[in-house]
PyMOL commands that place a pseudoatom at each C-alpha (Angstrom):
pseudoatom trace, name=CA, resn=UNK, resi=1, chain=A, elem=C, hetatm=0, pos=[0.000, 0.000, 0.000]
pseudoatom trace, name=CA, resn=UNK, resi=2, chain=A, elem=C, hetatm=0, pos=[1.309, 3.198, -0.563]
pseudoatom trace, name=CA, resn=UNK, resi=3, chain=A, elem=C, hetatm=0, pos=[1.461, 6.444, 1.355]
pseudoatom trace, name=CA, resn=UNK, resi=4, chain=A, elem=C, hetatm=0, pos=[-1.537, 8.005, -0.984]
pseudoatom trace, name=CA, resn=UNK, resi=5, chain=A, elem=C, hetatm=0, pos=[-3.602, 4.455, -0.596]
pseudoatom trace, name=CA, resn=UNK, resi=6, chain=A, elem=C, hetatm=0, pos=[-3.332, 4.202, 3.051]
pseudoatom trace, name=CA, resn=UNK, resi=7, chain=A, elem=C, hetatm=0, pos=[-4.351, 8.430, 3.722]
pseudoatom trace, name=CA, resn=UNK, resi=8, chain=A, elem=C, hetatm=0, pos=[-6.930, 8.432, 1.343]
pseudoatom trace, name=CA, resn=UNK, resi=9, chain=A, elem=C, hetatm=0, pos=[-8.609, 5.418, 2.941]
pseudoatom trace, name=CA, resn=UNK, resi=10, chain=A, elem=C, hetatm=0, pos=[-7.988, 6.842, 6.286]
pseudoatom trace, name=CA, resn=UNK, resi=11, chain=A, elem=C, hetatm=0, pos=[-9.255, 10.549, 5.305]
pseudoatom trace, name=CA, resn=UNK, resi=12, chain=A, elem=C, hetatm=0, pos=[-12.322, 9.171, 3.965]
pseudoatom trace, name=CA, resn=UNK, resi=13, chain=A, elem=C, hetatm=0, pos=[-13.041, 6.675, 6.113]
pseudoatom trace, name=CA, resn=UNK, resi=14, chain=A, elem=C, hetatm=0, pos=[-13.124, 9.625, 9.543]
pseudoatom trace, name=CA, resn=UNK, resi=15, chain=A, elem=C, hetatm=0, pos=[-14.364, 12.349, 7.303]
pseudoatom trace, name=CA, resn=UNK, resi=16, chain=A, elem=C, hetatm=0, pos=[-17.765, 10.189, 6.676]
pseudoatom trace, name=CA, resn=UNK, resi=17, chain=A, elem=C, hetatm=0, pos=[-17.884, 8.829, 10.610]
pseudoatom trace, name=CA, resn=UNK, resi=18, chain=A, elem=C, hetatm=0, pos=[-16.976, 12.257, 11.693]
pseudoatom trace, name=CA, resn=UNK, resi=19, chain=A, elem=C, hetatm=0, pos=[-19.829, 13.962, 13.504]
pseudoatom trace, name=CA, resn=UNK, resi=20, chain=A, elem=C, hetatm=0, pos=[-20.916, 10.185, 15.200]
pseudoatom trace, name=CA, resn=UNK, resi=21, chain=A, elem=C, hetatm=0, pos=[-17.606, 9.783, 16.197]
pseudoatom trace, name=CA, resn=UNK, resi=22, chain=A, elem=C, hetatm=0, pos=[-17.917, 12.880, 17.817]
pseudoatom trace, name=CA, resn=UNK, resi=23, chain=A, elem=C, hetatm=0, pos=[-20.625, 12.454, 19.507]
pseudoatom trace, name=CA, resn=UNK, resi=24, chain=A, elem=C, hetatm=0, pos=[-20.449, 8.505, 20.790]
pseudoatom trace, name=CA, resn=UNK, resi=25, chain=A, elem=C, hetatm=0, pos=[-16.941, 9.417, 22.527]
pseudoatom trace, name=CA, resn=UNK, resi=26, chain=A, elem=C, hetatm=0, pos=[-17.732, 12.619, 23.301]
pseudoatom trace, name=CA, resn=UNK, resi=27, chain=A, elem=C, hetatm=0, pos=[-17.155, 12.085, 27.206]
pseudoatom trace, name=CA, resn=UNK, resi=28, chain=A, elem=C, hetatm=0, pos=[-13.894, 9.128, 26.438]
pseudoatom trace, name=CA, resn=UNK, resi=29, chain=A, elem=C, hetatm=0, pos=[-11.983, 10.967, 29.067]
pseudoatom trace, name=CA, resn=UNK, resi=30, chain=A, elem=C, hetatm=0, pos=[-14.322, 11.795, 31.704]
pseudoatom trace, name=CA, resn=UNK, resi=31, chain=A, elem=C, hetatm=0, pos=[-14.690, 8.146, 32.268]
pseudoatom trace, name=CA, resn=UNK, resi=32, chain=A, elem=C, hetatm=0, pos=[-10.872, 7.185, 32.047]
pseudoatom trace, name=CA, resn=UNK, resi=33, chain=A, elem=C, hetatm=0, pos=[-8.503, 8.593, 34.840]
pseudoatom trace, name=CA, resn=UNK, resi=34, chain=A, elem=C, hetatm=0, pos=[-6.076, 6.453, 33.966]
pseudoatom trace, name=CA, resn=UNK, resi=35, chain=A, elem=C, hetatm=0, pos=[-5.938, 8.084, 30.539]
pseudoatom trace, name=CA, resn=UNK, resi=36, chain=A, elem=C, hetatm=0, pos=[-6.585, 11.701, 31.979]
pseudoatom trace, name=CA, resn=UNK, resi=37, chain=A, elem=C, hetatm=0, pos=[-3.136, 10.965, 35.276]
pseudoatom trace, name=CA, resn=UNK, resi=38, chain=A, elem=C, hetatm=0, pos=[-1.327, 10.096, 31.780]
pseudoatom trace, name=CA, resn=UNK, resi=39, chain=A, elem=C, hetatm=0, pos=[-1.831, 13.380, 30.313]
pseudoatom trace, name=CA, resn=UNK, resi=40, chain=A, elem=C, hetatm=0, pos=[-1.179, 15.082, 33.218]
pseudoatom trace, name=CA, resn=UNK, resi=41, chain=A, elem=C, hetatm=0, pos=[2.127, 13.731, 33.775]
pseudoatom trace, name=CA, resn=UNK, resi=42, chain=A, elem=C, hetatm=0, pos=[3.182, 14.761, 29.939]
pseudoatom trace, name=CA, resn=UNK, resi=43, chain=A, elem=C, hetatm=0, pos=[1.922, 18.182, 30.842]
pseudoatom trace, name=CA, resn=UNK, resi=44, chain=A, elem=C, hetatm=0, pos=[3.905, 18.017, 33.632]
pseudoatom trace, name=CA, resn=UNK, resi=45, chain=A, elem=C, hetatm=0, pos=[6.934, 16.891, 31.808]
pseudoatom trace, name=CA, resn=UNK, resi=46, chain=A, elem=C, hetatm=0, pos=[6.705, 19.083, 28.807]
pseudoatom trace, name=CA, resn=UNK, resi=47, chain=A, elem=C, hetatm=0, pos=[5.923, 22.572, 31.441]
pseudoatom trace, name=CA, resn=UNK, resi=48, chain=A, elem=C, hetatm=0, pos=[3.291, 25.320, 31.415]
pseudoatom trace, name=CA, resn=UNK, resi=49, chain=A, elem=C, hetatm=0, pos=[3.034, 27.199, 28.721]
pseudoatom trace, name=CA, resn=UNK, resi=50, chain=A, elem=C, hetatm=0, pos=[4.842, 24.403, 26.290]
pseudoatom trace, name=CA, resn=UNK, resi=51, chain=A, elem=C, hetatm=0, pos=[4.403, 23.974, 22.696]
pseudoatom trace, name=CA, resn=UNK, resi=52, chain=A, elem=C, hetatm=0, pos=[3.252, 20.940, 21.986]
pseudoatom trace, name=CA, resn=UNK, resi=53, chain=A, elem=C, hetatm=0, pos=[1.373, 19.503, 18.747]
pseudoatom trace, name=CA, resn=UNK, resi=54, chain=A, elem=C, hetatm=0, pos=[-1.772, 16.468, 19.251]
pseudoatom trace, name=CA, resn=UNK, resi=55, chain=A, elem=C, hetatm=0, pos=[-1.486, 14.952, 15.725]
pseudoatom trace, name=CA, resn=UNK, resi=56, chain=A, elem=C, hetatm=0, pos=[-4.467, 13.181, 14.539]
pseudoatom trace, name=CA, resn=UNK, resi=57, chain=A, elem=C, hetatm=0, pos=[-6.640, 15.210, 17.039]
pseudoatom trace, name=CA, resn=UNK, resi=58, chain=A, elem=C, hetatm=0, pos=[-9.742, 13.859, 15.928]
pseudoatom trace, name=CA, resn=UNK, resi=59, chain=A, elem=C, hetatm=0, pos=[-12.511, 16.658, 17.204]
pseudoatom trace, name=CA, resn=UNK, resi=60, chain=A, elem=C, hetatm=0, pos=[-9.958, 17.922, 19.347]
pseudoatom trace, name=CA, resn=UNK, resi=61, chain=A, elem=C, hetatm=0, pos=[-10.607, 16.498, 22.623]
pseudoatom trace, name=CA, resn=UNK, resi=62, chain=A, elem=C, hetatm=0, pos=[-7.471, 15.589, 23.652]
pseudoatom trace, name=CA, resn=UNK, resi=63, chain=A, elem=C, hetatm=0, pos=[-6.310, 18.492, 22.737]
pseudoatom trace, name=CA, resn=UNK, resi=64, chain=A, elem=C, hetatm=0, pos=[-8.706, 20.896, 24.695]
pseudoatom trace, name=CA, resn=UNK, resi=65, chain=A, elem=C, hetatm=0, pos=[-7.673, 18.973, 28.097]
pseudoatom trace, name=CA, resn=UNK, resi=66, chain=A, elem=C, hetatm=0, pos=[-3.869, 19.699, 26.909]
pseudoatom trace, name=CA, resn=UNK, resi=67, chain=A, elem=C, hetatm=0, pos=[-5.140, 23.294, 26.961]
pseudoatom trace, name=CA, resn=UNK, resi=68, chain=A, elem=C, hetatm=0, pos=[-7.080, 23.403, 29.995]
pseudoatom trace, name=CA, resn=UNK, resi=69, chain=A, elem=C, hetatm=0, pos=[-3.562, 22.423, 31.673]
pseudoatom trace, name=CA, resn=UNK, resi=70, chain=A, elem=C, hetatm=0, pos=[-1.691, 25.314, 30.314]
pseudoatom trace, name=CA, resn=UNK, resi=71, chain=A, elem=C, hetatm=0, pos=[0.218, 23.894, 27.455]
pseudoatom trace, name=CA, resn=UNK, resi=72, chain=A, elem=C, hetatm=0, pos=[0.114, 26.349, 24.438]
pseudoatom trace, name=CA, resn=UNK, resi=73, chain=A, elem=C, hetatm=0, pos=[-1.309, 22.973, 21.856]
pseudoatom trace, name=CA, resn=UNK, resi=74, chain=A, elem=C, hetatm=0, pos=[-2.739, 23.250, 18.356]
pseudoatom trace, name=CA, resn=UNK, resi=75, chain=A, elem=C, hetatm=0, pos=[-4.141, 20.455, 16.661]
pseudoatom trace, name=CA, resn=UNK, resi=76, chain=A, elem=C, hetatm=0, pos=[-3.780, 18.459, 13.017]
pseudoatom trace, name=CA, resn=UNK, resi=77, chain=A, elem=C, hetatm=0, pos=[-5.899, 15.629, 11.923]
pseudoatom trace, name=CA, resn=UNK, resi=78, chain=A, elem=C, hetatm=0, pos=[-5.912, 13.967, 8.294]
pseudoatom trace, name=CA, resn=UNK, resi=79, chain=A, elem=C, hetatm=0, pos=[-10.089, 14.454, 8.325]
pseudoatom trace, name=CA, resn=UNK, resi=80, chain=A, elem=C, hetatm=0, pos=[-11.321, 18.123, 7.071]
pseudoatom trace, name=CA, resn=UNK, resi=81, chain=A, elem=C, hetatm=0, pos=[-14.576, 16.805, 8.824]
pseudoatom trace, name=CA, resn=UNK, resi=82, chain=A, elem=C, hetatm=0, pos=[-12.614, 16.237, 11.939]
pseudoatom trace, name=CA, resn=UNK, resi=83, chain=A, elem=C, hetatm=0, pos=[-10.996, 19.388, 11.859]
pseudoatom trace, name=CA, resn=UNK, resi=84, chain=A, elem=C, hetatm=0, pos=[-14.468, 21.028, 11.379]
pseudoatom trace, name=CA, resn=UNK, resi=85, chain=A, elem=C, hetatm=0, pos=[-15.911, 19.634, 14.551]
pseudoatom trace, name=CA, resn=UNK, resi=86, chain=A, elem=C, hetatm=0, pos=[-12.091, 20.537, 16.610]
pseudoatom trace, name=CA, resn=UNK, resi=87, chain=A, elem=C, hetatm=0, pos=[-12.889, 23.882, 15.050]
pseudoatom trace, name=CA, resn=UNK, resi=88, chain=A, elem=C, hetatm=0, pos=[-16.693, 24.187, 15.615]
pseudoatom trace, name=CA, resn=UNK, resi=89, chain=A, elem=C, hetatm=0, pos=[-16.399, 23.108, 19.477]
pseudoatom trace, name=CA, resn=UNK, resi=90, chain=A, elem=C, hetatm=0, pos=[-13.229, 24.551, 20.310]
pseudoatom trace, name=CA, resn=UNK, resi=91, chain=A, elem=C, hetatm=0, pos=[-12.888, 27.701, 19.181]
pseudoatom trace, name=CA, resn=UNK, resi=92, chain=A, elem=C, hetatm=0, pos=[-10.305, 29.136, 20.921]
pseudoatom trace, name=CA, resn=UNK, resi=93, chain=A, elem=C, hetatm=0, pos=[-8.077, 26.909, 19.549]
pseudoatom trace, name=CA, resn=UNK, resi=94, chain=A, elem=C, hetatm=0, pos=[-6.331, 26.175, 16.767]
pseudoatom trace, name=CA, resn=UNK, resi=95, chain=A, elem=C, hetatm=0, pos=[-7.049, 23.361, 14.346]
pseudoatom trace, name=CA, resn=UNK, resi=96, chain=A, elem=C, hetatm=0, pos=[-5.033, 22.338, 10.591]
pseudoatom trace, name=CA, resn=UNK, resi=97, chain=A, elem=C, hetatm=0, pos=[-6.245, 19.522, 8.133]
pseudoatom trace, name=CA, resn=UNK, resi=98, chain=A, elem=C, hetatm=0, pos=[-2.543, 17.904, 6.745]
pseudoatom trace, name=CA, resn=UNK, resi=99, chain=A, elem=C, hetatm=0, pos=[-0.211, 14.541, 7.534]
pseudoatom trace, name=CA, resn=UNK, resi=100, chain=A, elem=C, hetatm=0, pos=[1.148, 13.743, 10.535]
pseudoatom trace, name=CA, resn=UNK, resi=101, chain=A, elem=C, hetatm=0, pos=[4.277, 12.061, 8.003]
pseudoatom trace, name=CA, resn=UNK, resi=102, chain=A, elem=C, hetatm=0, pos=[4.894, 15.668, 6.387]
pseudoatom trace, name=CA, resn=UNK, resi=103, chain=A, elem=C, hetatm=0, pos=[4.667, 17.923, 9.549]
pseudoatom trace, name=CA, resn=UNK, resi=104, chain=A, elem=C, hetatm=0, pos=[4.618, 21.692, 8.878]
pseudoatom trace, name=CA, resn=UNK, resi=105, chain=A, elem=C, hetatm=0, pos=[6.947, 22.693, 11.797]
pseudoatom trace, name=CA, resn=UNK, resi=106, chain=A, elem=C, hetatm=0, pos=[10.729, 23.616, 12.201]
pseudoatom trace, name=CA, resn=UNK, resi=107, chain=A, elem=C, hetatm=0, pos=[12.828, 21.068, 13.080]
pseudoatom trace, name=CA, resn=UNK, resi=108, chain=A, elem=C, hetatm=0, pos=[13.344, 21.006, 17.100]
pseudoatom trace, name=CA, resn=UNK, resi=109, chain=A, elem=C, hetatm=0, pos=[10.430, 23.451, 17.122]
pseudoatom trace, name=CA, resn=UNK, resi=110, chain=A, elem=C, hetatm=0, pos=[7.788, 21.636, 19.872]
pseudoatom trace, name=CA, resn=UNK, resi=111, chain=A, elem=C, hetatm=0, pos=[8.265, 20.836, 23.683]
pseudoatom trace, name=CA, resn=UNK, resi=112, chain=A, elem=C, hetatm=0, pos=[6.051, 17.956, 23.171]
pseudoatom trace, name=CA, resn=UNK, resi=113, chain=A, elem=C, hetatm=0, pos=[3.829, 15.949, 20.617]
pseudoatom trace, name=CA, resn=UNK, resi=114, chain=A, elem=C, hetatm=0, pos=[0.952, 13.570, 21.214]
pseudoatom trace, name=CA, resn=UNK, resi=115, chain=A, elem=C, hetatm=0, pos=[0.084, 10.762, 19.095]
pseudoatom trace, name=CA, resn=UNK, resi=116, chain=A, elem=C, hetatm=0, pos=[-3.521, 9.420, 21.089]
pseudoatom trace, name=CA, resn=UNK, resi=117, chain=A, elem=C, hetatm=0, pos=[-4.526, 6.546, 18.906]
pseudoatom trace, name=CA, resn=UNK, resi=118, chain=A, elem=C, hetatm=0, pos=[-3.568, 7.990, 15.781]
pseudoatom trace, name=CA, resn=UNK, resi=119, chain=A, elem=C, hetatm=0, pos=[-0.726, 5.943, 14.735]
pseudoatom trace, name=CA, resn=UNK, resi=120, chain=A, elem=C, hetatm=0, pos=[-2.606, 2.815, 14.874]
pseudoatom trace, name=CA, resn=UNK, resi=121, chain=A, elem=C, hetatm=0, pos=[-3.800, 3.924, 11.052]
pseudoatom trace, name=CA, resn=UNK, resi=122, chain=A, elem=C, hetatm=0, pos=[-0.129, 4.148, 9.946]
pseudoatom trace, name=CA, resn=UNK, resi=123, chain=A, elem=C, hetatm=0, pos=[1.331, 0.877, 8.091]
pseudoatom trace, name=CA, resn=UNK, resi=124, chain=A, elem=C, hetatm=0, pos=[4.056, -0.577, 9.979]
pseudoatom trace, name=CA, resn=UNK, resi=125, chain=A, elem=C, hetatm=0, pos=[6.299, -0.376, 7.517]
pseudoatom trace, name=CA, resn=UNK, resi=126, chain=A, elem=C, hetatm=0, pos=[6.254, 3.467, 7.918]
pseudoatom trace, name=CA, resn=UNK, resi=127, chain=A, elem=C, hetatm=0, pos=[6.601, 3.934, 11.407]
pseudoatom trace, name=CA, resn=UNK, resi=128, chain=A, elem=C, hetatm=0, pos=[10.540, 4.455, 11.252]
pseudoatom trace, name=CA, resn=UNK, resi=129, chain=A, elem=C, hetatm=0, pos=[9.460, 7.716, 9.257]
pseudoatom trace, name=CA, resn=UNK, resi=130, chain=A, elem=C, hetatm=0, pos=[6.425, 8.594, 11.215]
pseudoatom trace, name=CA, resn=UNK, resi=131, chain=A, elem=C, hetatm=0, pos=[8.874, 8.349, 14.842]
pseudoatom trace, name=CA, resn=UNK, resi=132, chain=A, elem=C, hetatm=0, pos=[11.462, 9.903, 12.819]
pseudoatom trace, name=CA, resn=UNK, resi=133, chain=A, elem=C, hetatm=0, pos=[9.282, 12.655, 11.856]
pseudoatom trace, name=CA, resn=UNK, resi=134, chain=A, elem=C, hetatm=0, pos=[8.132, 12.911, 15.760]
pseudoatom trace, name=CA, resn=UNK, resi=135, chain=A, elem=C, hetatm=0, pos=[12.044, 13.213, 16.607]
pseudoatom trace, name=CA, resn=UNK, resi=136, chain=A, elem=C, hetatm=0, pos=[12.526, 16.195, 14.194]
pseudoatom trace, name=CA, resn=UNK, resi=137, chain=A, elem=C, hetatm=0, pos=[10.012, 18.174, 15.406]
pseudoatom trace, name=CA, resn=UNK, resi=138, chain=A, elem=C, hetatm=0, pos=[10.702, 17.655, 18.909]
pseudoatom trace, name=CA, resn=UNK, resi=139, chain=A, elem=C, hetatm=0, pos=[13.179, 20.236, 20.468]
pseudoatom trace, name=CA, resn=UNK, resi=140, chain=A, elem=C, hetatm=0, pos=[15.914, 18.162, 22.670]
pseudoatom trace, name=CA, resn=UNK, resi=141, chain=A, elem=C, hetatm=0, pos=[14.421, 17.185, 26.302]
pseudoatom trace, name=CA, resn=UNK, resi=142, chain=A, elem=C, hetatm=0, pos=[11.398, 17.275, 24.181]
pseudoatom trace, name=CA, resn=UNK, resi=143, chain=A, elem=C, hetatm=0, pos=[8.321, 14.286, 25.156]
pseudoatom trace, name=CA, resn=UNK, resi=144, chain=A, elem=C, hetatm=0, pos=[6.323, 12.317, 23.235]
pseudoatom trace, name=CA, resn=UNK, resi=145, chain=A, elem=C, hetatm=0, pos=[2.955, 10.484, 24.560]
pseudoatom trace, name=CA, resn=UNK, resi=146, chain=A, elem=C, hetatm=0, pos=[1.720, 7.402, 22.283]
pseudoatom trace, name=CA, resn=UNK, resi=147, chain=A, elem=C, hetatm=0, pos=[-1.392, 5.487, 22.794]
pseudoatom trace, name=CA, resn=UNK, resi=148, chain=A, elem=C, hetatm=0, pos=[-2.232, 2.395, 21.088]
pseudoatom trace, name=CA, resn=UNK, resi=149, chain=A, elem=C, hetatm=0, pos=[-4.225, -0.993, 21.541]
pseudoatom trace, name=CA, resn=UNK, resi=150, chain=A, elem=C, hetatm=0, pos=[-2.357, -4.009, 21.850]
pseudoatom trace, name=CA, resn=UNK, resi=151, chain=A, elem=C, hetatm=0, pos=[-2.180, -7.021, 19.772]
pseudoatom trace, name=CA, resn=UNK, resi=152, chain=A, elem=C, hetatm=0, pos=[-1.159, -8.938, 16.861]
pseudoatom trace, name=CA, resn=UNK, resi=153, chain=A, elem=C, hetatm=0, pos=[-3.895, -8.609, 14.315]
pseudoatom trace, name=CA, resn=UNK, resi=154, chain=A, elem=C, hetatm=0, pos=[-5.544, -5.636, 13.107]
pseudoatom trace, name=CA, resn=UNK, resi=155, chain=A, elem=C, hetatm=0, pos=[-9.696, -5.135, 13.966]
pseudoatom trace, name=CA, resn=UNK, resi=156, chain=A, elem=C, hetatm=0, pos=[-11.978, -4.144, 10.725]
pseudoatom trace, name=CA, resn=UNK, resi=157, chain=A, elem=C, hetatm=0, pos=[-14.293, -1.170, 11.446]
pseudoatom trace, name=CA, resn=UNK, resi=158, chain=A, elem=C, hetatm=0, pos=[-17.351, -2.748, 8.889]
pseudoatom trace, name=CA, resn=UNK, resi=159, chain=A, elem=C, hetatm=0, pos=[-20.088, -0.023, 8.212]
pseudoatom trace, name=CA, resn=UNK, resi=160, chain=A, elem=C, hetatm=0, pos=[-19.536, 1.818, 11.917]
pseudoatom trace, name=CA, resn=UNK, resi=161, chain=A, elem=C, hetatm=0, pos=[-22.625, 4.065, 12.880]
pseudoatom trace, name=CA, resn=UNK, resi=162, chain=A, elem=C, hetatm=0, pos=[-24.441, 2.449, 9.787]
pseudoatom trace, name=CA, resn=UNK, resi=163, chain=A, elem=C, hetatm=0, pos=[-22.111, 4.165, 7.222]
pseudoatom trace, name=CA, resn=UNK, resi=164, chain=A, elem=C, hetatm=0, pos=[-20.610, 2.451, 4.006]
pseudoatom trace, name=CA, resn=UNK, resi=165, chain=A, elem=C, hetatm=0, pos=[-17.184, 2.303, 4.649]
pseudoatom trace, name=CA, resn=UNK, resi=166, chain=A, elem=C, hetatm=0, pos=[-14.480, -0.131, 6.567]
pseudoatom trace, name=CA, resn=UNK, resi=167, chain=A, elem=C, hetatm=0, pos=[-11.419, 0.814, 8.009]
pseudoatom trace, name=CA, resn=UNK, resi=168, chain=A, elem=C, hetatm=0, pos=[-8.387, -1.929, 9.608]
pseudoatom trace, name=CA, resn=UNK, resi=169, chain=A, elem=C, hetatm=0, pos=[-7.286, -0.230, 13.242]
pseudoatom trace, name=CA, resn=UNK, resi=170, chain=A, elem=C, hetatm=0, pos=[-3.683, -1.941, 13.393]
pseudoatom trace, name=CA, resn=UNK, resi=171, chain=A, elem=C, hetatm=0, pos=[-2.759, -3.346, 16.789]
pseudoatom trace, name=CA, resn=UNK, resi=172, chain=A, elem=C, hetatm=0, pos=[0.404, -3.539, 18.084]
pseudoatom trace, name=CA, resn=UNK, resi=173, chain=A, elem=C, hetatm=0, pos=[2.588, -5.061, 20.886]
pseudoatom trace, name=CA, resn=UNK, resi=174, chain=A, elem=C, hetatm=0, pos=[4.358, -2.659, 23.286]
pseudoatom trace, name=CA, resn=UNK, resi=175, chain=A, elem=C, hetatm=0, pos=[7.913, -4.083, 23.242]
pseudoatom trace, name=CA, resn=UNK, resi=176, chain=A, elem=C, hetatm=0, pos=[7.808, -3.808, 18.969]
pseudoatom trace, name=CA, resn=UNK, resi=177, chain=A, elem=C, hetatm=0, pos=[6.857, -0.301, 19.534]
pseudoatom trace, name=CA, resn=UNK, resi=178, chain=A, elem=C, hetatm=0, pos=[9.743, 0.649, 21.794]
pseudoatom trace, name=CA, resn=UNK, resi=179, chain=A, elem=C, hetatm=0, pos=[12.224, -0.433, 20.005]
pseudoatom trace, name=CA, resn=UNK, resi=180, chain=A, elem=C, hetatm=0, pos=[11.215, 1.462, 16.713]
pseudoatom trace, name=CA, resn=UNK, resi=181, chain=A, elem=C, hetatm=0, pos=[11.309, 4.275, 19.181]
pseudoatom trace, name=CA, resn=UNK, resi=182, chain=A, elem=C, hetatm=0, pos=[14.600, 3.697, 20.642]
pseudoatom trace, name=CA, resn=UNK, resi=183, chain=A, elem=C, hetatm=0, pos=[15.642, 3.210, 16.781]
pseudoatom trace, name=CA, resn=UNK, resi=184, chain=A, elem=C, hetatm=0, pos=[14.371, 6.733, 15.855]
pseudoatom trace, name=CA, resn=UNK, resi=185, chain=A, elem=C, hetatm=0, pos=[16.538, 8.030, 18.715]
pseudoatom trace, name=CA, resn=UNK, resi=186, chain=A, elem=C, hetatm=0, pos=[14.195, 8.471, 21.246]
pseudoatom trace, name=CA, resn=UNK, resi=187, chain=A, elem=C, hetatm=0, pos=[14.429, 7.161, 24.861]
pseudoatom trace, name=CA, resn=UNK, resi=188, chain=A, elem=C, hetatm=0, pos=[12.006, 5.932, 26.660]
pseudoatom trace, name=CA, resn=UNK, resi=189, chain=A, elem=C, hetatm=0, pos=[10.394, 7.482, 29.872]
pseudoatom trace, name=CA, resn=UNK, resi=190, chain=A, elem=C, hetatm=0, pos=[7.147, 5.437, 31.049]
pseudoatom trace, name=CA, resn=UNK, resi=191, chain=A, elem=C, hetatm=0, pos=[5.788, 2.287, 29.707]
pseudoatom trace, name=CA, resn=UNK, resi=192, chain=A, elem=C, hetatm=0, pos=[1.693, 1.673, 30.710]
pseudoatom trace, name=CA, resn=UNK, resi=193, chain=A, elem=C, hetatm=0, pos=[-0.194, -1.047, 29.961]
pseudoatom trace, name=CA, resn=UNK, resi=194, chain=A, elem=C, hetatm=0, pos=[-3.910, -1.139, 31.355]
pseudoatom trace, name=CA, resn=UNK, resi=195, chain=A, elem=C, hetatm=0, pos=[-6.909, -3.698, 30.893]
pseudoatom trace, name=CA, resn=UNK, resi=196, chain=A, elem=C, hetatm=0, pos=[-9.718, -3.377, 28.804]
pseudoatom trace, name=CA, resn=UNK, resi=197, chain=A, elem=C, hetatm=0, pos=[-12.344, -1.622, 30.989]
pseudoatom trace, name=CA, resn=UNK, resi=198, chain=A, elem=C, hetatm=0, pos=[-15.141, 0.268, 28.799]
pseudoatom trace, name=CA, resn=UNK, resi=199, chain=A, elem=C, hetatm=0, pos=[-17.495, -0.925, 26.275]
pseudoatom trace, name=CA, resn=UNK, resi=200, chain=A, elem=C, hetatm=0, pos=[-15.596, -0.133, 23.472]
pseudoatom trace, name=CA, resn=UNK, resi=201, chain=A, elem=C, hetatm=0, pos=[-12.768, -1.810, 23.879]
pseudoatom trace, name=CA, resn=UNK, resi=202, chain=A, elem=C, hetatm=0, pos=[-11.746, -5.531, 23.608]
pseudoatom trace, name=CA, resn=UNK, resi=203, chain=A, elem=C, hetatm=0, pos=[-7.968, -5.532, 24.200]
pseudoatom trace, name=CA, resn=UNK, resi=204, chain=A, elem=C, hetatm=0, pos=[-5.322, -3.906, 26.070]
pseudoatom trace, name=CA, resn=UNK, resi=205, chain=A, elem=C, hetatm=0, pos=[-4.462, -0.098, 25.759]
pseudoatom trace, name=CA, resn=UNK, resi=206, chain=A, elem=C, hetatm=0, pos=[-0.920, 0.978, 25.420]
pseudoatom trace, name=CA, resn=UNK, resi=207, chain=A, elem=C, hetatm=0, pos=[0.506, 4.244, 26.911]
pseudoatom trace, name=CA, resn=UNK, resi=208, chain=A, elem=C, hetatm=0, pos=[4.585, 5.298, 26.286]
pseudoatom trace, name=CA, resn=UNK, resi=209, chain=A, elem=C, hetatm=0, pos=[6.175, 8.913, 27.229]
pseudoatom trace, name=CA, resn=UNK, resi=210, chain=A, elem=C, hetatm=0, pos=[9.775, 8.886, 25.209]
pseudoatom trace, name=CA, resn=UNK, resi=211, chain=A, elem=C, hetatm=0, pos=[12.235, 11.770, 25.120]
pseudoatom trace, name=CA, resn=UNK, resi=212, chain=A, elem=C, hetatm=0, pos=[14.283, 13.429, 22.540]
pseudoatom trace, name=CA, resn=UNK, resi=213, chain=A, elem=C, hetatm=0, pos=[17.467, 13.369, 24.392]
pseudoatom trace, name=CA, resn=UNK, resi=214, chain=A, elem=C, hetatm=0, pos=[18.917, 16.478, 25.077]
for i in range(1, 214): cmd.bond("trace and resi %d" % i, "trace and resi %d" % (i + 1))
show_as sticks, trace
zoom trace
C-alpha cells in the first residue's frame, strides 16, 4: 500500500464517521482517569506554557484537556470533517487539516507531541518515518505520549454508525513499539499497559512517554 492508498482510505473513512464519532466518545476521558493521570504527567513533563502539537486530534478532545492544563497545543488531523468539529467546538483553539508524516513545523520546534490513537492507522512499515518525523520536530528534552491498543492482528471497522465504509485499526505489541522508538533516537520514559475496561474496547491499551534526548 502506498502512502496516498493508506491516507486516502484513512481521510475518507473519519471524514464520513466524523460527527458520530464525535458524539459517541464525546465524554472518552471523563470516564478514564487512567488516561486523563497520563496526560497530566506529559503536561507536567513538557511545562506550562509548552508547545506541543496532538497529531491526529480527531474533534480535538485531547487536545482541549492539553489546553485546559496550560500547554500552548494546536491540533492536526488527516479528516477536514474532523478538523471542522475541533474547530466548531473549540474555538479558541487552533485546528489544521494535513499529515502527521509531512509535519509543517521547524525542526526542534515543539516541547512535546501527542500521538492518542492515531498511529494505529499508519502501516508498519512506515513507522521508522512517522517516529522519525516525531524526533525532528521535537526540540531536545522534548516528550512524546503514544497510545495504542495491543495485539497482533488488526480489527476491521465494517459499516460503523451504519455508514458504508471499513477501516483496519492496526494493533500492536508494546515491546515492537519501543524499540522502533529507541531506533528513531528516542528514549524511553514510562511504559503503561492497562486492561480493557469500557465498552468499546476488547484488548489492552498501550501508553509510552519517550524523550528526545537532550
Amino acid at each position: 500500500m502506498t502512502d496516498s492508498d493508506f491516507l486516502t482510505s484513512t481521510r475518507a473513512f473519519y471524514d464520513t464517521i466524523a460527527e458520530d464519532y464525535a458524539e459517541r466518545f464525546r465524554d472518552e476521558l471523563t470516564v478514564t482517569p487512567i488516561e486523563r493521570g497520563l496526560i497530566d504527567a506529559f503536561a507536567e513533563l513538557v511545562g506550562k506554557g509548552a508547545e506541543v502539537a496532538d497529531l491526529g486530534c480527531g474533534p480535538g478532545r485531547v487536545t482541549a484537556y492539553l489546553d485546559s492544563l496550560g500547554l500552548s497545543v494546536h491540533g492536526l488531523d488527516l479528516s477536514a470533517s474532523m478538523v471542522a468539529i475541533a474547530r466548531r467546538e473549540n474555538p479558541g483553539l487552533r485546528f489544521e487539516q494535513g499529515s502527521v508524516l509531512e509535519l509543517d513545523a521547524a525542526d526542534g520546534s515543539l516541547a512535546g507531541v501527542v500521538s492518542w490513537y492515531s498511529s494505529i492507522h499508519t502501516p508498519v512499515d512506515r513507522l521508522p518515518a512517522l517516529f522519525a518525523e516525531f524526533w525532528r520536530v521535537l526540540a531536545p528534552g522534548g516528550h512524546l505520549l503514544l497510545a495504542f491498543q495491543v495485539g497482533d492482528e488488526p480489527k476491521r471497522h465494517d459499516r460503523p454508525f451504519g455508514h458504508d465504509v471499513i477501516l483496519d485499526f492496526q494493533r500492536r505489541r508494546p515491546e515492537a513499539i519501543v524499540e522502533l522508538l529507541e531506533a528513531a533516537g528516542l528514549a524511553m520514559v514510562s511504559r503503561t499497559v492497562r486492561e480493557p475496561g469500557h465498552e468499546w474496547e476488547s484488548t489492552q491499551q498501550a501508553f509510552l512517554i519517550a524523550r528526545r534526548p537532550a
